[in-house]
Each structure stands twice: as C-alpha cells, then as structure tokens.
N, C-alpha and C positions, 0 to 999 in steps of 0.2 A: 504493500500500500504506500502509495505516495504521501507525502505529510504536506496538508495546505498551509504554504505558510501564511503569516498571518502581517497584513497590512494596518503599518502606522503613519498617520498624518505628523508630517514636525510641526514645531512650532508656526514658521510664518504660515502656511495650508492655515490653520486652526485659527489664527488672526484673523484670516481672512476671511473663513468660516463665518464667524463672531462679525465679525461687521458685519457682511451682507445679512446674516440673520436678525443681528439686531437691528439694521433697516425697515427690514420686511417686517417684524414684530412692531417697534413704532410707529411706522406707519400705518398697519392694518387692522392690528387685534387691537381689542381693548386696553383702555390705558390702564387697568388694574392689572395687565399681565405685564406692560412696561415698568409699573411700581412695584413690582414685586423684586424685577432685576436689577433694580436700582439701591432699592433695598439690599440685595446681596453686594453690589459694587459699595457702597457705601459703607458693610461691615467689614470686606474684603481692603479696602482702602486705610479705615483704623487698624487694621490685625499689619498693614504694609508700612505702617506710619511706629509701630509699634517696634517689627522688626530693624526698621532701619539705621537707627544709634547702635542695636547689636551689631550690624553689619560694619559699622564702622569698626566698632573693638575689634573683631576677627580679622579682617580683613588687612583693612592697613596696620594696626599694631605686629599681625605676622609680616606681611609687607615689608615695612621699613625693618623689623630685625631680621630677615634675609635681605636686604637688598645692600646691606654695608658687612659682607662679608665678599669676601674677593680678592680680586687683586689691587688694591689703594688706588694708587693714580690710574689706571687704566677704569675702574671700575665708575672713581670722582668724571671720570672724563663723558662717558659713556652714558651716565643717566643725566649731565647736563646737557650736553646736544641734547640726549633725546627729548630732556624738557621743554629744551628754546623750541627744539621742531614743533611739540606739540602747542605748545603755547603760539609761533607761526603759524602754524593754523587753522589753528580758532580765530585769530584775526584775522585771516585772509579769508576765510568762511564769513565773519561778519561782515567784511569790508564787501564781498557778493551779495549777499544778502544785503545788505544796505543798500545797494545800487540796483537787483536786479527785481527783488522778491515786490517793493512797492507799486511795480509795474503792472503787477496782477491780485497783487491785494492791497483790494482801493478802499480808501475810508468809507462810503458805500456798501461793502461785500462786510468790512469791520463792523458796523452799527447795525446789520443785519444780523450778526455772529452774536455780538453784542445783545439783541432785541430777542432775538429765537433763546438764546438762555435763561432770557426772567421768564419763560414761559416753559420751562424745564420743570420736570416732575419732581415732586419732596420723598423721599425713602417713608416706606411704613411706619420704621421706629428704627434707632439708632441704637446700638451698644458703647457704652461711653469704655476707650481704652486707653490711656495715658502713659506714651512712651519711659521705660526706666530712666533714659537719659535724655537729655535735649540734646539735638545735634551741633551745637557748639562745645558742649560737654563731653562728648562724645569723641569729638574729633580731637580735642588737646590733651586728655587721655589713652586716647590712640598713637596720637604723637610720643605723647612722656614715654608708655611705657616701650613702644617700639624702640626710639631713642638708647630708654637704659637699659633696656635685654640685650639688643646690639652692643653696646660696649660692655658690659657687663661677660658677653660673649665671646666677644673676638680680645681683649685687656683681660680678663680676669678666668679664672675655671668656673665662676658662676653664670649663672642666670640660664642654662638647659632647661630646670624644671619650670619655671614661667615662661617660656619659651614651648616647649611640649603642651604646655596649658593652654593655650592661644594656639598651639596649632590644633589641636585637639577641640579647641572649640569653633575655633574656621571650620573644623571638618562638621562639627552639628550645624551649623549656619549653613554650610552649603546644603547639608541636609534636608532641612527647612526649605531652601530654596527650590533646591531639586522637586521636593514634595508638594510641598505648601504652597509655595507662590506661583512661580512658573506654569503646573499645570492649570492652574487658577485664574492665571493670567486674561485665557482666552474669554471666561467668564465676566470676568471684569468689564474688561472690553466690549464685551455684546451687551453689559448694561449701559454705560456710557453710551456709547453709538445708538443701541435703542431711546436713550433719552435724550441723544441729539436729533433721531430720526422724528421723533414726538415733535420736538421744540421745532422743528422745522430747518435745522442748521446744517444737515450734515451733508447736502450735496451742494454746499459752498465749499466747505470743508475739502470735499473730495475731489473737486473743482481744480484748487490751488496743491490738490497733493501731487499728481503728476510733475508737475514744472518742477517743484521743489526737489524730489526724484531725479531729474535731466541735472538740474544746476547742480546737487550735489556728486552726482557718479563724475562728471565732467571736471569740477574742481579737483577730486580725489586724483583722478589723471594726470590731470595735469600738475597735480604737487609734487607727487611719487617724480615723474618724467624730471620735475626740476631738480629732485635729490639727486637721480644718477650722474646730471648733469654735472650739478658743483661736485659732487664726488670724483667726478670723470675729470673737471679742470684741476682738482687739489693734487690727483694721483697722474697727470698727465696723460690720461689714458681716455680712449673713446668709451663711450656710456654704453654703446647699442648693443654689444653682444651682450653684458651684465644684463640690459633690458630686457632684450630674448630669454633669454633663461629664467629670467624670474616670474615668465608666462605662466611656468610650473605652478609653482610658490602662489602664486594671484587664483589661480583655479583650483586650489587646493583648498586653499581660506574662505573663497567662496560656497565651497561643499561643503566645508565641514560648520563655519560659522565660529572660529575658533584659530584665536592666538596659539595657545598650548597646544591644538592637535597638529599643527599645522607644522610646527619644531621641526621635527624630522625631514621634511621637506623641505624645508628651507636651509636648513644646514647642509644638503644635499646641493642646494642653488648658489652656496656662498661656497663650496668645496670646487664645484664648476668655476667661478669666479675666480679662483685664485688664490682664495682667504686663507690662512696658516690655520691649522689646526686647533692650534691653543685660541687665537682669538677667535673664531668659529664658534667653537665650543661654549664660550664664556660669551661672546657679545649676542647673540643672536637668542638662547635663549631669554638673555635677561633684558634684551629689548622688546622681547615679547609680553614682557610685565610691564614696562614703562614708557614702552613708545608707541603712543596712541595719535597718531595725527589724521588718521581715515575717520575714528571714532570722535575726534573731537569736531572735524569738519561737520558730520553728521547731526550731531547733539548741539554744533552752534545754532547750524539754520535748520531744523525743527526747533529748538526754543526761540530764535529768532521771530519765526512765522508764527509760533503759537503768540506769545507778545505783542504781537501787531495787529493779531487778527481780534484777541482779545482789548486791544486799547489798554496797554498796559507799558511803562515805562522802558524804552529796549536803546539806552546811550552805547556808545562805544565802554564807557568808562564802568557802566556797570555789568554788562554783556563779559567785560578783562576780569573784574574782580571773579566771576564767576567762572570763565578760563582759568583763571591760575591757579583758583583750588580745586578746580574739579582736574587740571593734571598732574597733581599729586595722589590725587582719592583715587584716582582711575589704576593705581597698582593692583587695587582690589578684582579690576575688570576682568582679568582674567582666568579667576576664580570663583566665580560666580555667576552663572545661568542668568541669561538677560545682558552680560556684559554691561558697558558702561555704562547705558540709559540705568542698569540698578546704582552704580554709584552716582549716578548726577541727581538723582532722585533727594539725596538727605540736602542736597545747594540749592536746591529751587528754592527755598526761601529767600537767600539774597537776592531774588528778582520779583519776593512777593509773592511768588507759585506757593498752594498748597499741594505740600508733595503727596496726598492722600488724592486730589479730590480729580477731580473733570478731564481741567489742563494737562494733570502729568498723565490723566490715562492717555489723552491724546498725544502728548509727546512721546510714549509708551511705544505707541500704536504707526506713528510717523519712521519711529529710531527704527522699531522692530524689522521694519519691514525693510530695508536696508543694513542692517545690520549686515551680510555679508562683504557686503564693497566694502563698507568702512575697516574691515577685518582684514580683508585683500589689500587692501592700500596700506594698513601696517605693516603688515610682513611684508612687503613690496619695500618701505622704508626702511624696516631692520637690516634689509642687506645694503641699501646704499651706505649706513650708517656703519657696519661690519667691515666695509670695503673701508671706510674712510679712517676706520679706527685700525686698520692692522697697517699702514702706512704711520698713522702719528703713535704707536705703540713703539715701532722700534725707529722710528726715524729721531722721534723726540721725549721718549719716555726711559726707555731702557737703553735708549742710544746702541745697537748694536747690530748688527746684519742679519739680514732676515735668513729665518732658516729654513735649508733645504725641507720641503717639504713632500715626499713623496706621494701623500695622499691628493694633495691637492694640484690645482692645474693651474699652471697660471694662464690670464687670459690676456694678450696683447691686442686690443683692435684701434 
C-alpha cells in the first residue's frame, strides 16, 4: 500500500487564506459572526502584547552574550558594517517611501482608511492581560544582563549557568512561538481583515499593497547589487561573477524563508567566491544574526505606509529612532518564527502603534507576505560583507598573507 502523504499549507498560503476569508465573512455574513473574530483577534493581540517583553529577555539577552565571543577585532568589525548596512537601509527605504508611496496614497484614500475604522466592530468582551515587563524595561534588562554574561564569559570562568538559563529559556519562547503564536497568526488576521472588510477599508488597503510589493523587491535589488559593487571597488575585483553565484544563496532564502536554514548554502557561495575558510566560517554565519538590511527595507515601508495611510506622525527623524533600535532587536530575528516583523512589534510604540491592536496586524500581514525577499536580500549581503571582510582581516587586522586555501576558489573576474 502506498502511504498518502499528507499536505500542509505554510504560513504565507494561510495569510492569505485568512484575508480572502475574512473579506468574504465581513462582507457577507452577519456582523455577529464578524464580532465574534474580532473578539478572538483582540484576546489573541493581549496574550501577543503579553509575550513580547518575554521575547525581549530571551532573545536579545542570549543574543548579545553570543554575539561578543569570537575573534575581537574581526568580530568588532563585522557586526558594525553590518549595523551601518542595516541602518542604510532603513533610510534609503524611507527616503522611497517618502518620495514614491504618497503618489498612491492620497490624503483622500487616508481619510477614507481613516472614516471606515470609527465604523469598525467592538470585541464581545475583552480579557484584561498586563504585560510582566514594559518594553522599555525589558529591553535595558536584556541589554545589562546580555552585556555581563558576555564578559563574565569570555574574562572570567563564570556566568555559563545564566547563560544556559537564557538559553534555555529562548528555547521555551521559541516554543511559545512555534505553538502559540505563529499558528494563531493566521487567525488573527482573518479577524482584522474581517473587520476591515465590515468597516469598508480593506480594498483601499489592498489597492496600495501591490505597489508597495514592486517598490520594495526593486529596492532590495538594487541595495544587494550596490554591496557587491563597493565590495568589488575595495577588493579591486569585478562584482558579477560573486553576483552569479549568489543566484544560489537568493533562491535558497526565498524557499526556505530563513537566515539560519539558508547557512549552509551560503557558505557554499562564499567558498565559490574565494573567501578563506576561517572567515567563511565565522562571518557569514554570524551575519546571519545581525545583518538584516532586506528585512529592514521591508518593515521600513510597510510601517511607513501603514502611518500615512493611518494619518499618523511618519518624520524622517522619528521613522531613525525606530531604525536604530529595531537593528539591534532584530539579533532576535533569526530565532524566532515571524522573523523581524516579531521583533519590531515590542518598537511600534515609539511611533504610537499599539503593538497589540489593528495596525501591527496589518503591518503583520504586509511584512508576512514578503518576508522571503527580504531574507534573500540578506544572505545576498552577508557574502558581499564576507568578501569584504577576508581582504580587511588580513590586509589590516592581523597584517599577514592570506593563506593558501585549498578549499576555496579564488575568483578573479
């Protein structure tokens, strides 16, 4: 007997699921079968607002005490580029978005978005749930103790067992996540979209989500293109073969939806390239924890659009403040199901989002569904960043000639 296997929807299929149903449901059926999903998104939202301070402990406190064991200068070197990249752009994401997004979302299509929400369904009854920590709380506790486990670690024979503690407790978080939230997600969302399809907003909404879609895969491209480039002018060397081969690497991230699964293959694309073994090894996984520039492009302009669409405060100045900390938070991204839309979730406050309600499902719902490019376009930039880093390792760090590496190829174009 042949054994049927048995078919699963991922995640984005199930999104998408979830909106088109919750359409057809706000629109069609009774608005008491719309309140009732609302009701659920709105318990599901406190129980999201509840976890997300925990997320902070786990994630970035194990975070920053792995990310400062290594090699010293090579490793200082390595998570700042990747910062500046990402932090580039997020600003070059707003500076598009500032220029292109108002062109189809008119103050008009706004006051519409605006008017269709006071006309939004109320939840049955709420569960009142009040986060352990507040996310400012959260996060300079995450910081401290990350901070003194790390030196405590790498300086002293202490701090393993707080260290184990925290990892051990990422591992119940991602659990949680894995479990609780994630499949939950799609739920969420078919409330939302149901009570935007009520209110009457949601094919404004869907209107402006395509374009946004173009503009952002198109930036992503052209960022990555520009990394190989300067990487290409610093090491004297032409970019386009490195390009070619990181075709791999870009179609791998997109399948998998995944920094960490994606390692293996990419190290495989920076051994093509030429890269020395030792930095290979050491750069490329740990830019896949910290160098997020596909995912910050991504989370700019969806929170960008959501902001504007909402009539809601979106300066350059406060748009950076919420860049800089979310490319710190974003070490977490690659440990946690949802990636970085879950760590940008505890920062929507510094722009006035409530990270429980409407908005972030939508920013949710926008990230989600690109979430792969954005994933491709970092591993895409981990190897131009790999390439650039095994030229200043030994050119200007250990000052010494590069060595024969038999595994690797060099590539002259």
């Amino acid at each position: 007997m042949s054994e049927t296997k048995k078919v699963t929807l991922g995640l984005i299929p199930k999104l998408i699921v979830a909106i088109i149903l919750g359409i057809l449901v706000g629109k069609y059926l009774p608005p008491v079968v719309t309140q009732i999903a609302v009701t659920f998104s709105t318990i599901f939202g406190s129980f999201l607002s509840f976890i997300i301070p925990l997320m902070i402990l786990a994630f970035v406190t194990k975070g920053i005490a792995e990310l400062t064991e290594g090699a010293g200068k090579l490793l200082a070197a390595t998570v700042c580029i990747s910062y500046v990249s990402t932090l580039i752009a997020g600003s070059l994401s707003y500076t598009m978005s500032h220029s292109i997004f108002p062109s189809f979302i008119t103050k008009d299509l706004a006051d519409k978005i605006q008017n269709a929400t006071d006309a939004s369904l109320e939840p049955i009854f709420k569960i009142p749930l009040s986060p352990l920590l507040d996310v400012t709380g959260a996060l300079v506790f995450a910081f401290m103790m990350g901070i003194s486990i790390s030196y405590l670690r790498t300086k002293t024979k202490k701090g393993e067992y707080l260290y184990h503690i925290f990892d051990e407790f990422n591992d119940i978080i991602v659990k949680v996540l894995d479990v609780a939230i994630v499949p939950l997600l799609p739920y969420f969302i078919f409330g939302n979209f149901a009570n935007m399809s009520y209110s009457g907003s949601v094919f404004i909404v869907l209107g402006i989500f395509w374009k946004i879609f173009l503009c952002i895969v198109i930036l992503h491209l052209l960022y990555v293109s520009a990394m190989f480039l300067i990487t290409g002018a610093y090491r004297h060397q032409g970019p386009f073969t490195w390009m070619r081969n990181q075709v791999t690497g870009y179609m791998t991230a997109i399948g998998t939806q995944s920094s960490a699964a994606t390692i293996p293959v990419n190290v495989g694309v920076a051994k093509k390239n030429g890269v020395s073994k030792p930095i290979r090894e050491f750069v490329v996984p740990l830019c896949a924890t910290v160098h997020m520039p596909g995912s910050m492009i991504t989370i700019t302009a969806c929170t960008y659009t959501m902001l504007v669409m909402f009539d809601m405060p979106h300066s350059f100045g406060l748009m950076f403040q919420f860049i800089a900390i979310l490319g710190v938070a974003m070490v977490a991204a690659p440990g946690a199901p949802g990636g970085a839309v879950m760590s940008a979730l505890p920062f929507l406050p510094v722009l006035g989002v409530d990270p429980s309600g409407s908005m972030a499902s939508l920013l949710i719902s926008l990230y989600l569904t690109q979430d792969s490019f954005g994933t491709a376009a970092n591993v895409s930039g981990d190897n131009a960043i790999a390439l650039a880093m095994d030229k200043l390792y030994y050119d200007k760090i250990v000052k010494t000639p590069r060595p024969v590496d038999e595994d690797s190829v060099e590539v002259n174009n």
